[in-house]
Each structure stands twice: as structure tokens, then as C-alpha cells.
PLY file of the C-alpha trace (Angstrom):
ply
format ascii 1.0
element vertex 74
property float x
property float y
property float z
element edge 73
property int vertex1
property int vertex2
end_header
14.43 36.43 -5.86
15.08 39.26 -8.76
18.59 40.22 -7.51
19.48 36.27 -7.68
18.52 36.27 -11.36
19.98 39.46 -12.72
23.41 38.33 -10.45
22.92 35.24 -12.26
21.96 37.25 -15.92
25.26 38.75 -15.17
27.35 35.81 -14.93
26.16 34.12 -17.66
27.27 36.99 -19.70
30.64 37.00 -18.80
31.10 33.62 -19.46
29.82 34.00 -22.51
32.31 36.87 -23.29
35.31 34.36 -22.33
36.01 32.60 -25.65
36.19 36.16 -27.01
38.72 37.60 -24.62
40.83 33.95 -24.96
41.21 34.97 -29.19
42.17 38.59 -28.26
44.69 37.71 -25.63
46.12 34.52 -28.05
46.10 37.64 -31.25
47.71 39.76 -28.94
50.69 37.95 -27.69
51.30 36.47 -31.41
51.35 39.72 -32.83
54.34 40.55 -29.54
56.61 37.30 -30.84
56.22 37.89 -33.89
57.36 41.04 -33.32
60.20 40.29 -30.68
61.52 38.01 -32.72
61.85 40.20 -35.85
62.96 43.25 -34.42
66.32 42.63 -36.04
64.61 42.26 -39.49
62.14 44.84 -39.01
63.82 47.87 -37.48
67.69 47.82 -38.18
68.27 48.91 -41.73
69.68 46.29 -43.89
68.53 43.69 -41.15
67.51 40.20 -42.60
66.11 36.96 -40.37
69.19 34.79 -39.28
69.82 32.02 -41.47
68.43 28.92 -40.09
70.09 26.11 -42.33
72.55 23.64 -40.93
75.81 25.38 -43.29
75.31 28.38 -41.91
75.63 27.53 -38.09
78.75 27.78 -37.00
79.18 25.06 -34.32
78.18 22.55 -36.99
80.43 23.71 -39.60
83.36 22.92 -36.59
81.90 19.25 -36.22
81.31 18.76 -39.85
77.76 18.10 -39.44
76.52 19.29 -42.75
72.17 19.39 -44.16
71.30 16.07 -44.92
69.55 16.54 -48.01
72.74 18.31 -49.43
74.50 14.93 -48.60
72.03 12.89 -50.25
72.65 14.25 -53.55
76.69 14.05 -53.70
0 1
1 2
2 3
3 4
4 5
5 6
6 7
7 8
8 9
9 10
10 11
11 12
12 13
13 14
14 15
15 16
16 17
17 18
18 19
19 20
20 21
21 22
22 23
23 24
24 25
25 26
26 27
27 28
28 29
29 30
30 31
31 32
32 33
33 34
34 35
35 36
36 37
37 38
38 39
39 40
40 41
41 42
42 43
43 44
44 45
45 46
46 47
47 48
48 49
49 50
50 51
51 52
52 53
53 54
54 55
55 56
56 57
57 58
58 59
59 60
60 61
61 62
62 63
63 64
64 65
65 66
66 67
67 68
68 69
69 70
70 71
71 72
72 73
């Protein structure tokens, strides 16, 4: 009858611990996008985040699809 209750003891406490490990494991693999994605920005010298307004993409400017707030004010 003991070694059913500290077998059960045990599991309670690891389901306890879960919530805990979740937040580590969520911090964690923030802190790796955050820093995949500024890798550019954060280890080349001179490296800034790419632009993400509509003028300077490209393959908008060849459409002439242009920021829609800009076009509200002309």
C-alpha cells in the first residue's frame, strides 16, 4: 500500500512541474527566433532588419502597388 502512494507522491509532482517546463521550453524557442531571425542585424557589421514597408519591396514597386496610407494623403 506505501509503494502505491509514494508512486503516486511522485506523479503528482511531476505534473505539478509541467506548467514550469511549458514557460521554459516557450522562453527558450523565442529567445532561438528571435535570434534566427536577426542574425543579419545582430552579427554582420553594418547589418540592419530588412525594410518591411510596401516602397521598399521590389515586386510591388513593378506592379505599382504602393502603402496605402501614403496614397491617402496625395
Amino acid at each position: 500500500m506505501t509503494n502505491n502512494l509514494v508512486s503516486f507522491h511522485i506523479f503528482a509532482q511531476q505534473k505539478h512541474n509541467m506548467p514550469m517546463k511549458l514557460l521554459f521550453l516557450t522562453v527558450g524557442m523565442m529567445l532561438v527566433a528571435v535570434l534566427l531571425l536577426g542574425v543579419k542585424a545582430l552579427f554582420v557589421k553594418g547589418g540592419k532588419f530588412p525594410s518591411g514597408h510596401v516602397k521598399d519591396v521590389p515586386g510591388l514597386k513593378e506592379k505599382n502597388i504602393g502603402c496605402a496610407a501614403h496614397n491617402d494623403h496625395e
